[in-house]
N, C-alpha and C positions, 0 to 999 in steps of 0.2 A: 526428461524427468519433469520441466517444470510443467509441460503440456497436463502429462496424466496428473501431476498436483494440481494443475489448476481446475480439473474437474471437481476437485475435493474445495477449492475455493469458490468457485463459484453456484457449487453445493449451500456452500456456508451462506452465500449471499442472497441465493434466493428464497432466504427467508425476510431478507428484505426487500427486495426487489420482485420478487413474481417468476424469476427464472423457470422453463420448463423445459426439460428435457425436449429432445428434437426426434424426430422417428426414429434415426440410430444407436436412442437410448444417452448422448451425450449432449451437456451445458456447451452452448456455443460460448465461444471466450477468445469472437473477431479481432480484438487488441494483440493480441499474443502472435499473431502474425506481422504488428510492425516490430519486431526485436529483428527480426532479419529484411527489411525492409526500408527503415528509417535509421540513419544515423544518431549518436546518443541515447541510443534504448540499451538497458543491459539489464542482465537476469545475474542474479546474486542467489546462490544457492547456498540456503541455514544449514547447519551442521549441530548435530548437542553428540559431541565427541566423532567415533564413528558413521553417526546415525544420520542418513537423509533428513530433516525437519522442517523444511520449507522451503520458500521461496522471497525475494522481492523484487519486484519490476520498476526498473526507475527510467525517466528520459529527462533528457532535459529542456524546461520551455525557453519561450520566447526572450522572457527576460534575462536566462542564463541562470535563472534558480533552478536546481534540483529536484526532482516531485517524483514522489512514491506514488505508481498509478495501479501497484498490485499489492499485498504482504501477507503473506500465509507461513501459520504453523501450524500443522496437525497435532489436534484435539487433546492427543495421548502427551503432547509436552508442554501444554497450553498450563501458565500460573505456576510453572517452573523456570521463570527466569530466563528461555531460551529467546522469547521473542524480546523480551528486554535488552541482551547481548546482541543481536542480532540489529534491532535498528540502533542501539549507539555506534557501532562499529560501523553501521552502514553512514550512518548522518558526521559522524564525527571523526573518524580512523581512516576510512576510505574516498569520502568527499566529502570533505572539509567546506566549507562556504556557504553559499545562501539556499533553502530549501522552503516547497512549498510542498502542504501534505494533505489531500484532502482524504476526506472520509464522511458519511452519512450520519448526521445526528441517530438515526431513529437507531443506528448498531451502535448500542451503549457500549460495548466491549470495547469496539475500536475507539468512541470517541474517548473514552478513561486511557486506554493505551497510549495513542499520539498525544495526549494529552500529557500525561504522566514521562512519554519519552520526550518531548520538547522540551522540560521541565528538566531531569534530569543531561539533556547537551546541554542546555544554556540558561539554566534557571528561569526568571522572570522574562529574561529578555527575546521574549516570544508575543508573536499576535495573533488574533482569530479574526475571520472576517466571511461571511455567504457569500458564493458564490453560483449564478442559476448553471445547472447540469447543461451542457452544450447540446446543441441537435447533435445525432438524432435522438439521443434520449428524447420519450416522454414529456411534452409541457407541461406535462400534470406533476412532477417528478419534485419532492421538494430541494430546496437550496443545496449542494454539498455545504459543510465547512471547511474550510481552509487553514492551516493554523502556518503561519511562515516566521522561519528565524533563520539566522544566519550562526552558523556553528565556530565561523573560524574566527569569530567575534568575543570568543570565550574567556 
């Protein structure tokens, strides 16, 4: 499930990125192969009732914070609240503790989303910080943001 969703995310992304389809007609999305590879990788599958509505891929780094390195809702339930339910539950109900979230300035969507959901786990007590895109991405590639807070601080 989240494989075939993440063609629909990374659809979404290469509006900012440049993504191009591959001869087989499919977004490559080489990450998705460390959830069964790398320990602390887990795939969280959204639900609005019944209904399949996304995805999010979390791992966890170095430091022992928490980092959303995927997060997809399809179109049809997007500014219905479901991606809203979806990362409190994930940042605050299910892993509790300190969390690092990046996302690309240039996708206004997402950076008002994680912004507006770090806000809602823990009010104020959230930070923002650039950080450069690691190889191999692009050197040309600008900064992620980063916004980190710790949820069980609340």
């Amino acid at each position: 499930m989240v494989e075939r969703l993440g063609q629909l995310y990374r659809h979404d992304l290469s509006e900012f990125r440049g993504y191009m389809p591959r001869s087989d007609g499919t977004l490559a999305f080489d990450k998705l192969a460390l959830l069964f590879s790398e320990p602390d990788r887990h795939a969280h599958l959204i639900y609005h009732g019944a209904t399949l509505a996304g995805f999010a891929l979390t791992r966890r780094l170095p430091d022992q914070a928490m980092s959303v390195f995927a997060f997809f809702v399809v179109r049809a339930l997007r500014r219905q609240g479901v991606g809203n339910r979806a990362a409190h539950d994930l940042l605050v109900a299910r892993w509790p503790g300190p969390w690092a979230i990046a996302f690309q300035e240039e996708n206004a969507g997402a950076a008002r989303f994680w912004r507006r959901a770090a806000t809602t786990a823990v009010g104020t007590a959230w930070r923002e910080e650039k950080r450069s895109v690691p190889p191999p991405a692009p050197a040309d590639l600008p900064p992620d943001t980063w916004l980190l807070l710790n949820t069980s601080e609340r």
